[in-house]
C-alpha positions in Angstrom: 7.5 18.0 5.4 5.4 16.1 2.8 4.1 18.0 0.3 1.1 17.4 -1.6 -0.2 18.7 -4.9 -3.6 18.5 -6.2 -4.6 18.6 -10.4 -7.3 17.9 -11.8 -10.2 20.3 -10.8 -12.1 23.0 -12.7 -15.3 23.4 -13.8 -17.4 21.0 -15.4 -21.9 20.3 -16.1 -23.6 18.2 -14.5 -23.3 14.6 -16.1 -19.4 15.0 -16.5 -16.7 13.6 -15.5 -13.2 14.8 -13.8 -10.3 13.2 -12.5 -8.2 14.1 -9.8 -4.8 13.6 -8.9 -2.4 14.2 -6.0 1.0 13.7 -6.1 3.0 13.5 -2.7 6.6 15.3 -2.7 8.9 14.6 0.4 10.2 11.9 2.5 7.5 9.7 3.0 8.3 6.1 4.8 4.8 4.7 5.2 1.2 5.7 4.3 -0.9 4.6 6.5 -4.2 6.5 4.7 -4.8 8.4 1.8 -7.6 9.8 0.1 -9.8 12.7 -0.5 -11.9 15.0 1.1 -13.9 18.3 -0.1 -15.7 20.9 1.8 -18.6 23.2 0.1 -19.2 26.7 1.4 -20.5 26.9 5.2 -20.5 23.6 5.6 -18.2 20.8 7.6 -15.2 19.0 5.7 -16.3 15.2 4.6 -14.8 12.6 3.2 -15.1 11.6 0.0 -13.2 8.5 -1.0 -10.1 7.0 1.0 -8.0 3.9 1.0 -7.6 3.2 4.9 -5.4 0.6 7.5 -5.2 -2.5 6.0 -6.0 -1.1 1.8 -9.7 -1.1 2.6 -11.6 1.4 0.9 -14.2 4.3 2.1 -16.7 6.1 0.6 -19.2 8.8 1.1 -22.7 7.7 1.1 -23.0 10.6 -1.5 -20.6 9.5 -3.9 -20.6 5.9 -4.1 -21.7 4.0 -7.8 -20.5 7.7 -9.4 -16.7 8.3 -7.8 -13.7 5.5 -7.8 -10.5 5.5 -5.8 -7.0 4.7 -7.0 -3.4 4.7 -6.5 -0.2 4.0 -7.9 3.7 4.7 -7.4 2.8 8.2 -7.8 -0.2 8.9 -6.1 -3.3 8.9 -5.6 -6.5 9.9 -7.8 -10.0 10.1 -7.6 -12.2 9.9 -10.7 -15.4 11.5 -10.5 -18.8 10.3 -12.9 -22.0 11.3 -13.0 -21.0 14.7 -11.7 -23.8 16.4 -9.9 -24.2 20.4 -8.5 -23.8 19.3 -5.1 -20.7 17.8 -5.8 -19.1 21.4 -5.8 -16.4 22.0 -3.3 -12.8 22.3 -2.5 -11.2 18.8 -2.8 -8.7 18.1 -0.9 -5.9 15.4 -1.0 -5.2 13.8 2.2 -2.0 11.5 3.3 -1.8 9.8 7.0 2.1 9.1 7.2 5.2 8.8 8.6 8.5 10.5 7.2 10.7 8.3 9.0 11.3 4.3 10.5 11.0 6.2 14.0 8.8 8.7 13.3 4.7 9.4 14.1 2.4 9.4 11.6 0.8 12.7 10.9 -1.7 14.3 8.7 -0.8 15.8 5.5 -3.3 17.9 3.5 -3.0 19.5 0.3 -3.9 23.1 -0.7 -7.2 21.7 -2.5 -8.5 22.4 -5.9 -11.9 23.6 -6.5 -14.9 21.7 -8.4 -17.3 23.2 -9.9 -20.4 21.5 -11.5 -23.1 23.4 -12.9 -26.7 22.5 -13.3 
């Protein structure tokens, strides 16, 4: 299975700054999405920033101007500005992808990593 491992979270004021990584572990063959997503208490998963079909890029209308995408050969990260309370949640990576030539693409989702931003 792919593995994925999130870094980068913690707690920080608001006006900060943190950056996120996730670094995928495992046979991977293609990615077909990755990105992040966070979820605050009682309240529905959403995304946050991914890089879709076709390298297009998706934000959340609540994020955009403050949090920018990337990748590399490693992974990818998510750099968060402007930091704001309601910005506090799990984060969690997330990888669309298939392990193998022959092989369905499948959703891979990491343990998350919490943000914090205080007020």
């Amino acid at each position: 299975q792919v593995h994925l491992v999130e870094s980068g979270g913690g707690l920080v004021q608001a006006g900060g700054s943190l950056r996120l990584s996730c670094a995928p572990s495992g046979r991977i063959f293609s990615i077909n999405a990755m990105g992040w997503y966070r979820q605050a208490p009682g309240k529905q998963r959403e995304l946050v920033a991914a890089f879709t079909g076709g390298g297009s890029t998706n934000y959340g209308d609540s994020v955009k101007a403050r949090f920018a995408i990337s990748r590399d050969s490693v992974g990818v990260y998510l750099q968060m500005n402007s930091l704001k309370p309601e910005d506090t949640g799990v984060y969690y990576c997330y990888y669309n992808a298939r392990t193998d030539y022959s092989g369905s693409s499948l959703d891979y989702w990491g343990q998350g990593t919490q943000v914090t931003v205080s007020s």
